[in-house]
C-alpha positions in Angstrom: 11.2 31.3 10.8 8.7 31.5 13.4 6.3 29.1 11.1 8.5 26.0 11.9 8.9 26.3 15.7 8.0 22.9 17.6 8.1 21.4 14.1 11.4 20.7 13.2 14.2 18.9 15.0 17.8 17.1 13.7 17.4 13.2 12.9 19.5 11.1 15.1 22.1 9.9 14.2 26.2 9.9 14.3 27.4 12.8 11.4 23.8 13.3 10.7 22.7 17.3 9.6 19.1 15.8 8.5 16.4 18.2 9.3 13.1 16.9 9.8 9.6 19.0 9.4 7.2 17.5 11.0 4.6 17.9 10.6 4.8 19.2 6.8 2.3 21.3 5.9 0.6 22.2 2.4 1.8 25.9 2.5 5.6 24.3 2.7 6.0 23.2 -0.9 8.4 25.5 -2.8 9.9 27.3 0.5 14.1 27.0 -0.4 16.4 26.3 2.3 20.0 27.7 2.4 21.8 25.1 4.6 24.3 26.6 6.7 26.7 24.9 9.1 27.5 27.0 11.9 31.1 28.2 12.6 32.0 27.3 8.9 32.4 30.5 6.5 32.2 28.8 3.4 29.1 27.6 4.3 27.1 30.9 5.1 23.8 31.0 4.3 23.9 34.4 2.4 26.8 33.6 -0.3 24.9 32.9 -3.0 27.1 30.0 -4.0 25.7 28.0 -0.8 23.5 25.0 -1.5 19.8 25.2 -2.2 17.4 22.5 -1.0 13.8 23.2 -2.1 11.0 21.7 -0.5 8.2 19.6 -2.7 5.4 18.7 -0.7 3.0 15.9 -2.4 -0.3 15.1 -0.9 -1.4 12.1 -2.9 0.1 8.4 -1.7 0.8 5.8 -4.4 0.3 2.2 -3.0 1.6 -0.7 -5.1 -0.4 -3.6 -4.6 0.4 -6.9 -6.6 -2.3 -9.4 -6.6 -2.7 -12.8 -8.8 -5.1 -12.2 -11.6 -5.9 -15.8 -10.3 -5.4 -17.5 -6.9 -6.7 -21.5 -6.1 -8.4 -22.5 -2.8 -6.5 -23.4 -0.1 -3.2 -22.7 -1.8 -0.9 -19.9 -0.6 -0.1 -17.2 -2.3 1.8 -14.0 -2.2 0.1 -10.4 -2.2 2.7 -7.1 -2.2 2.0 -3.7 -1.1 4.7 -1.2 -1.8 4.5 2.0 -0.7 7.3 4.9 -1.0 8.3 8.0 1.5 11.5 9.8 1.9 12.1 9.5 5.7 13.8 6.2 6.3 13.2 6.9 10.6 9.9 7.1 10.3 8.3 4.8 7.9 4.6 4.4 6.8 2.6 1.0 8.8 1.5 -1.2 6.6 -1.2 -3.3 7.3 -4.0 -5.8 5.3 -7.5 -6.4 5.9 -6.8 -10.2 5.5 -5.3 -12.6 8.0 -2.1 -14.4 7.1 1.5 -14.4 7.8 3.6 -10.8 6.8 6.6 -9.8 6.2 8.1 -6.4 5.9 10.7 -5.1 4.3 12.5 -1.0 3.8 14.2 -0.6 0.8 17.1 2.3 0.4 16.5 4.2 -2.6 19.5 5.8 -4.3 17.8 9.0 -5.1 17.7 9.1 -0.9 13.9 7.9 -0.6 12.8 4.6 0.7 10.0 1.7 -0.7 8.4 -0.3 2.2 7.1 -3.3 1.4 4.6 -5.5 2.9 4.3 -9.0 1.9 0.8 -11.2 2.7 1.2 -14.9 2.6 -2.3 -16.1 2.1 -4.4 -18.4 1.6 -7.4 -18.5 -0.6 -10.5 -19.0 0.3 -13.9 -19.1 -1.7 -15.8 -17.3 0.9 -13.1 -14.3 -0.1 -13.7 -14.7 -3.9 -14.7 -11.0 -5.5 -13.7 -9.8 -1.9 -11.1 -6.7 -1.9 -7.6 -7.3 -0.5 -6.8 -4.1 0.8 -3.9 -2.4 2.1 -4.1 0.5 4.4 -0.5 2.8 4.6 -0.5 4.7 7.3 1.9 7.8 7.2 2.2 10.0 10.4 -0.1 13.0 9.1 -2.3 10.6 6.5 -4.2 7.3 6.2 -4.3 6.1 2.6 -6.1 2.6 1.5 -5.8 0.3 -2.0 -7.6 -2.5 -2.5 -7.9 -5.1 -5.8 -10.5 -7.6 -5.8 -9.9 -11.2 -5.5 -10.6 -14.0 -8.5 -10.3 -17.3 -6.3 -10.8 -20.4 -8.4 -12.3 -23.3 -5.6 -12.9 -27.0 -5.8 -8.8 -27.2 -7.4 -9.9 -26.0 -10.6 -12.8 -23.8 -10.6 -15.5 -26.3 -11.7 -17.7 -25.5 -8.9 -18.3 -22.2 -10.1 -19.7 -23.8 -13.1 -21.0 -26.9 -12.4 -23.1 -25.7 -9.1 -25.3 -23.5 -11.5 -25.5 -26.1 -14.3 -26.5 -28.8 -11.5 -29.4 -26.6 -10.1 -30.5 -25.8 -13.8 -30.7 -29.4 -14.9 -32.6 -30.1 -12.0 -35.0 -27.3 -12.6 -35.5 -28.1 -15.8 -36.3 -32.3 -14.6 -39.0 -31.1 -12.5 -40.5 -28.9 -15.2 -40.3 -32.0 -17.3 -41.8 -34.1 -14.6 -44.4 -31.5 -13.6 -45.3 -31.2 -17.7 -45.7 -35.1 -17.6 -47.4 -35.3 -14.7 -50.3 -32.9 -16.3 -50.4 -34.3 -19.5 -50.7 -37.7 -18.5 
C-alpha cells in the first residue's frame, strides 16, 4: 500500500473509523477496500464475507446555480450556488464574482454526501445587465467556475431599454426632417 503513504489519515472525531485519501488521485477509482478493525476476528480483512467499499473517483464538478430569468434595478434578490462533495470536514469555498451579502449553508445528505450552499443577496444593477454572475467552488485539489448571465430590467419596469433607443431614433429622424426642409426650402 505503499501508493497511499502521506495520503491518508483517520477523520477526527469521537467513534469515527473514516478514512480520508487525500489527495485522491485519478488512478484510485475502482481500487476495493476490505475494512478491517484490528483486534476483532470477525472483521478480518481476508474472510471473504468482510465488507467491501469501492472507491469511485469523479473528475467533473456540478455547480447549481439558480438565477432570476428576470431581476429589477435596485431590488434585492436572491442567487443560489449549490455544489455537492462527500467530505463533510472539508467542504468546497464558495465564492461570487458580485458583491452582496452571503450566506452559507452544509446540507447532510442521507446517502452520506453533503450539498453546500451559497446564497447571494443582491442587488441589481443596470451596469450588471447581460453580465455573468458566477460562482467559483473551490475543492482542495480543483477550482471549478459557473456562471449565468444576468437579464436586469432598469428604470422599475424596463422602459428605458426601449424608450432610450426609440428617443434617439425620433430625434434622428427630426433632424433628417429638418435638414430635408431646410434644403428644399
Amino acid at each position: 500500500m505503499e501508493e497511499y503513504r502521506d495520503r491518508t489519515s483517520l477523520v477526527p472525531g469521537d467513534n469515527s473509523c473514516t478514512l480520508r485519501i487525500d489527495p485522491v488521485r485519478r488512478e484510485d477509482d475502482g481500487d476495493i477496500y476490505y475494512p478491517a478493525i484490528a483486534g476483532y476476528t470477525f472483521m478480518n480483512a481476508y474472510e471473504e464475507k468482510s465488507g467491501i467499499v469501492s472507491l469511485r473517483v469523479i473528475e467533473t464538478v456540478n455547480i447549481h446555480l439558480y438565477v432570476p430569468k428576470v431581476m429589477k434595478e435596485g431590488e434585492a434578490t436572491t442567487i443560489r450556488c449549490a455544489v455537492n462533495h462527500t467530505c463533510g470536514s472539508s467542504p468546497p469555498d464558495l465564492q461570487w464574482n458580485k458583491p452582496g451579502q452571503i450566506k452559507k449553508n452544509s446540507v447532510k445528505l442521507e446517502d452520506g454526501s453533503w450539498t453546500e450552499e451559497s446564497f447571494l443577496t443582491y442587488i441589481p444593477s443596470s451596469v450588471d445587465d447581460g453580465s455573468d454572475a458566477l460562482c467559483t467552488a473551490e475543492y482542495p485539489n480543483i477550482v471549478a467556475k459557473r456562471g449565468k448571465s444576468l437579464n436586469i430590467l432598469y428604470g422599475g419596469s424596463g422602459i428605458g431599454k426601449i424608450l432610450l433607443p426609440v428617443m434617439i431614433g425620433a430625434i434622428g429622424l427630426l433632424l433628417l426632417l429638418l435638414l430635408l426642409y431646410l434644403y428644399w426650402r
